[in-house]
N, C-alpha and C positions, 0 to 999 in steps of 0.2 A: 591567615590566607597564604597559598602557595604558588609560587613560582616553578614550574617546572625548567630546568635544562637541559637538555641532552648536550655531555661534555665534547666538546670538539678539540681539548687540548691545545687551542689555538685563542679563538675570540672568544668563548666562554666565559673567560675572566673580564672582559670589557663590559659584560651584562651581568655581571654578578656585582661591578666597582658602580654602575650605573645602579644597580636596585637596593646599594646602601641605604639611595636618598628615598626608597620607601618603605619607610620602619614598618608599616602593622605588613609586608609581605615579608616571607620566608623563600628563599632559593632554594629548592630540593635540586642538586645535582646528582645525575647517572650517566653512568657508564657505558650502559647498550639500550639500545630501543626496545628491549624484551621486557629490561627492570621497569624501564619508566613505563611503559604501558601495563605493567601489571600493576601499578600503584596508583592511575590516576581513579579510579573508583574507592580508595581507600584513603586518599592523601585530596582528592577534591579540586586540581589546580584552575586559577582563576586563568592561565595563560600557560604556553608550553612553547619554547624553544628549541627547535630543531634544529641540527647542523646543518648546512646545505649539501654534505656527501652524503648522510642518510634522507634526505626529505624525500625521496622518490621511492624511497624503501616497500616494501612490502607490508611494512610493520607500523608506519609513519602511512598510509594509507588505510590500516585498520581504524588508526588513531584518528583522524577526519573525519572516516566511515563513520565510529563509533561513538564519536564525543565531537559531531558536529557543532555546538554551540561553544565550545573553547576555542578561544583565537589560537592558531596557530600558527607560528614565527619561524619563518626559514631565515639562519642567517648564514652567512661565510663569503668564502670566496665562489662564484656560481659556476666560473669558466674563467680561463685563460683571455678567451678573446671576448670585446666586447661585446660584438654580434650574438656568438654563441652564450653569453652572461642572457643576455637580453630574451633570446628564444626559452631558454633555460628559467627564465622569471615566469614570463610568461605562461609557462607550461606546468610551474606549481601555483600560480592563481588559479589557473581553471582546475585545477585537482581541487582547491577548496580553501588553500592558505590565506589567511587573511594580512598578512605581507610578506615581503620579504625584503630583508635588510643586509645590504654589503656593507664589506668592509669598512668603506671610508664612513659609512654611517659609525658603525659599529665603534670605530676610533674614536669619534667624536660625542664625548658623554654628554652634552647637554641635546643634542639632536636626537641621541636614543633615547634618553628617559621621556623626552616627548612625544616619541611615536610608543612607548610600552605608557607611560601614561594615558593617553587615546586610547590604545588600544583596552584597556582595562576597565576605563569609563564607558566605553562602548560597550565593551564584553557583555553576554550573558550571563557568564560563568559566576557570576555573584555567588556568594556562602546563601542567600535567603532566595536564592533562584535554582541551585545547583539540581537539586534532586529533583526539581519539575521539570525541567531541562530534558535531564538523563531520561527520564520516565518518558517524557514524547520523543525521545530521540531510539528508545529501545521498541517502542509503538509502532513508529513508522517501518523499522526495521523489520519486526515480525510480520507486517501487513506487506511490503514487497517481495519476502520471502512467497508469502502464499498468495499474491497476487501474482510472481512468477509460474509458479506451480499450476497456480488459477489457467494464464495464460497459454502455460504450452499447453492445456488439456483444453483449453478452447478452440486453438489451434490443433490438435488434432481431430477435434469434432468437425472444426471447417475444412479439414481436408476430403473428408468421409462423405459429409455435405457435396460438397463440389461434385462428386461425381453425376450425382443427382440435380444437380442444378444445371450442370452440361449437355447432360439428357435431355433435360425440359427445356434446353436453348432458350434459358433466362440471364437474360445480360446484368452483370455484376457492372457496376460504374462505381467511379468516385464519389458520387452523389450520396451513395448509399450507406458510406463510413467515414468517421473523420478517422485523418491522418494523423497518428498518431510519433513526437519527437522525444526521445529522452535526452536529457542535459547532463553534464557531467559537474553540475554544483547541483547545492543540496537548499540552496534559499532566495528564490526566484520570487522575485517581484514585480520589475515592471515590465514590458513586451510594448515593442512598436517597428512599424513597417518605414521602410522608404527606399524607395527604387528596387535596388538588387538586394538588401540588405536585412535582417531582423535583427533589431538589437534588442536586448533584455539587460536587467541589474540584478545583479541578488544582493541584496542589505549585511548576510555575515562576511562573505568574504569583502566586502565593499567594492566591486568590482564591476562594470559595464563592458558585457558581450558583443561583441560584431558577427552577425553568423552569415553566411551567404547561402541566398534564396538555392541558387545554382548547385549545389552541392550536397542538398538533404544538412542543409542547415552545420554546413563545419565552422569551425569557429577561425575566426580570420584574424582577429586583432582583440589584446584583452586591456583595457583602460580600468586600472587601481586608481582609487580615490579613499587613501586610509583614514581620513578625516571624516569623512562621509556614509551616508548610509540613504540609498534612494529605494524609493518604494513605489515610482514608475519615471516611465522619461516619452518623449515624442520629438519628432522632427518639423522643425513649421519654419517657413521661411529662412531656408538656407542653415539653422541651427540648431542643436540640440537643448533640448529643454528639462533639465530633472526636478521631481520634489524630492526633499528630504523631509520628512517627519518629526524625527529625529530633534532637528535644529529650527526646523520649520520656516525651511527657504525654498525656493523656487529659484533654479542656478539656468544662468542661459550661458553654452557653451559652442566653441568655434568648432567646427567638423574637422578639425586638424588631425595630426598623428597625437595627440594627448590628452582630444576632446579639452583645449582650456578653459577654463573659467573666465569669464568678458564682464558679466552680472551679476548681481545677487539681488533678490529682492526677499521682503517678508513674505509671505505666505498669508493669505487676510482669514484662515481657520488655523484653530490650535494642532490640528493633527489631519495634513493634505497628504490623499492616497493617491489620488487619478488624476492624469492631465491629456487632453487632447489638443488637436486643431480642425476646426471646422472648413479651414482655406478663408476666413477671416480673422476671425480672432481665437485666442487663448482659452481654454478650458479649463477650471481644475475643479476639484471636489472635495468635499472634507467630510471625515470618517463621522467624527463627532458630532460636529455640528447638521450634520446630514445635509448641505446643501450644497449644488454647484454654483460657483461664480464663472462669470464671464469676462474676458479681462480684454482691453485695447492694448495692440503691441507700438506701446510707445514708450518713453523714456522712464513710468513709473508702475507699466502693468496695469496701467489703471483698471478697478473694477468697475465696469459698466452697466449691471445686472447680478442678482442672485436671485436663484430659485431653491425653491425644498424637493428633495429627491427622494423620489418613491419610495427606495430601497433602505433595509433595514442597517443596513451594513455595506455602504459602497465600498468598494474596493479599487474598481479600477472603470475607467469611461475612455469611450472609442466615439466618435465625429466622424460621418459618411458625407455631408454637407447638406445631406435630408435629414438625417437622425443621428440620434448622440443615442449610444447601447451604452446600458450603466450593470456593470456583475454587482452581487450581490451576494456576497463572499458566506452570510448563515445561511439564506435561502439558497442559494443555490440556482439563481435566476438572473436569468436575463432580460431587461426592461429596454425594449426601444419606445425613445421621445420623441417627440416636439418637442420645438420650444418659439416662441414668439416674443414680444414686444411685452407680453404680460404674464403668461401660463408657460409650464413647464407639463405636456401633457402626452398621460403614457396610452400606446396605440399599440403595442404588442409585449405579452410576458409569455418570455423562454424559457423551458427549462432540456437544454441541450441531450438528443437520444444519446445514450449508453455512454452520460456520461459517470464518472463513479462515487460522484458526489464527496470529495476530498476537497472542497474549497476554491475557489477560482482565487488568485492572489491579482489580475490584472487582466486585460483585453487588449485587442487591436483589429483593422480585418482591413478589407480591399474591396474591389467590389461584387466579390462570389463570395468569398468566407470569413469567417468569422476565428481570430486565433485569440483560445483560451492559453493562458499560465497557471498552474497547480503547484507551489509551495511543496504539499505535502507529494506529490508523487514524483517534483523533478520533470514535468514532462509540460509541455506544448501540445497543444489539440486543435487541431486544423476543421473546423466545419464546414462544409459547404452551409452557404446560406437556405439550400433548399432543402434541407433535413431538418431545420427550425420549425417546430408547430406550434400556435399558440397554447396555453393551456387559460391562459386566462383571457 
């Protein structure tokens, strides 16, 4: 198994004295980002090390692009000042890295084999995972290529359109398309509203997004958690709430500048996708076991209730304080509930107009619209509530 490095002539050697202590890996050191990127389809790395003066590269962004599910490590000195260290981090987490490591880490060998240990356990990159990996990450690739394609030729059909729908003075509104967001990571998992703000996670980079409402969704502040890997989060009573699957916790965290961790509790299913708030209590759902629980926010989470949930494949659940909407990640649907004292009972099944059936990874909404997250496409989809039809 390999270790990729890209040589910086500098801390290079600190991660090479540190991956002594792990014999079944090999260090492949190079030279330029042109070498190492021609060799990781032929050499397999389970992790790749980038220098911090190339990480913004051109060639170091193919590399993300292309072999998304390899952790990718920036390390060095980021900037002079610490300000500009800090904007500078930031700015390669949201490119897609799944950490990045300064110097004083880097000196310190027992704190870096810890974080390249994590990170490794974590990884997809496994030797008995690799080429499945590769294979959906060269899939998605080809399908946004010609979903590009797709779209400016749709857009130019609606331009052509228009002129004729100007004629027949038929008013175009919002009501009639969702709005559609692209993200700039590639593994989007949870989505949630509050106040000004939409936050989202995505599980490879480990990473929690701040985007503001105000701005077509810019990203404002990016919160790493390399330890971690969440696969949705919500805001209920003053705090941030994430599940991890992963570890299979439910973390309740302070709305600080570092979102800290205050809690941890278990998680009462073996693998929790969705969590909401109904403006009472706690929501969550479990993939596996197909059921939601209902949890009291007091000192143990208690669960108070559990139901069995429609859907074949929950994914992700949203709380209006009338109805709990549950995605359902193989169908492709959306199920708004009840739920009562006894019955968990379903009153409407969606399946969202044009949408392009790539998987919903999680929900959220307000009281007009309904916002999906797609994994496979990278993007947010804003529905108005009033383009929902039943089909069932």
């Amino acid at each position: 198994m390999n270790i990729f490095l890209l040589d910086d002539q500098n801390y290079a050697r600190h991660i090479e004295n540190a991956a002594v202590s792990l014999s079944e890996y090999k260090v492949m050191k190079f030279s330029s980002m042109r070498e190492l990127f021609n060799n990781v389809v032929v050499s397999r790395p389970q992790i790749i090390f980038i220098s911090a003066r190339k990480a913004d590269s051109g060639t170091a962004r193919k590399i993300l692009a292309n072999f998304s599910f390899i952790p990718a490590i920036a390390y060095g000195d980021f900037a002079k000042n610490p300000a500009k260290s800090n904007r500078k981090i930031q700015s390669l987490l949201t490119e897609g890295y799944a950490a990045c490591i300064n110097a004083s880490v880097l000196i310190d060998k027992d704190s870096l084999l810890f974080q390249v240990k994590n990170l490794l356990w974590q990884g997809l990159a496994k030797n008995d995972l690799w080429e499945k990996e590769y294979s959906i990450v060269r899939t998605e690739s080809k399908n946004r290529i010609y979903k590009k394609f797709l779209a400016a030729c749709v857009t130019l059909l609606v331009l052509v359109v228009a002129g004729f729908v100007s004629r027949d003075k038929v008013v175009l509104t919002e009501n009639m398309a969702p709005i559609v967001y692209s993200v700039p990571y590639l593994n989007l998992s949870g989505i949630t509203l509050s106040k000004n703000s939409l936050w989202t996670s995505d599980w490879q980079t480990q990473n929690v997004y701040k985007h503001s409402l105000s701005s077509n969704l810019e990203i404002e502040h990016v919160y790493p958690f390399p330890e971690m890997r969440f696969s949705a989060l919500v805001v209920a009573e003053g705090y941030m709430w994430t599940l991890d699957p992963w570890q299979k916790k439910i973390r309740k965290h302070n709305l600080d500048k570092k979102l800290s961790i205050i809690r941890e509790f278990t998680a009462p299913g073996p693998n929790p996708t969705g969590i909401a708030y109904d403006g009472r209590y706690l929501l969550t759902c479990d993939n596996s076991q197909g059921k939601l629980y209902v949890h009291k926010l007091d000192d143990k989470l208690t669960v108070l209730k559990e139901y069995v949930l429609p859907a074949s494949d929950p994914v992700g659940i949203y709380a209006d304080g009338k109805s709990v909407w549950i995605a359902d990640s193989v169908a492709n649907k959306i199920y708004c509930c009840s739920i009562d004292d006894f019955d968990l009972t379903v009153k409407n099944i969606f399946i969202p107009p044009d949408y392009e059936g790539l998987k919903f990874t999680s929900l959220t909404g307000d009281r007009d619209f309904l916002w999906l997250a797609s994994e496979k496409e990278s993007k947010i989809y804003k529905y108005p509530k009033k383009m929902l039809e039943a089909v069932e």
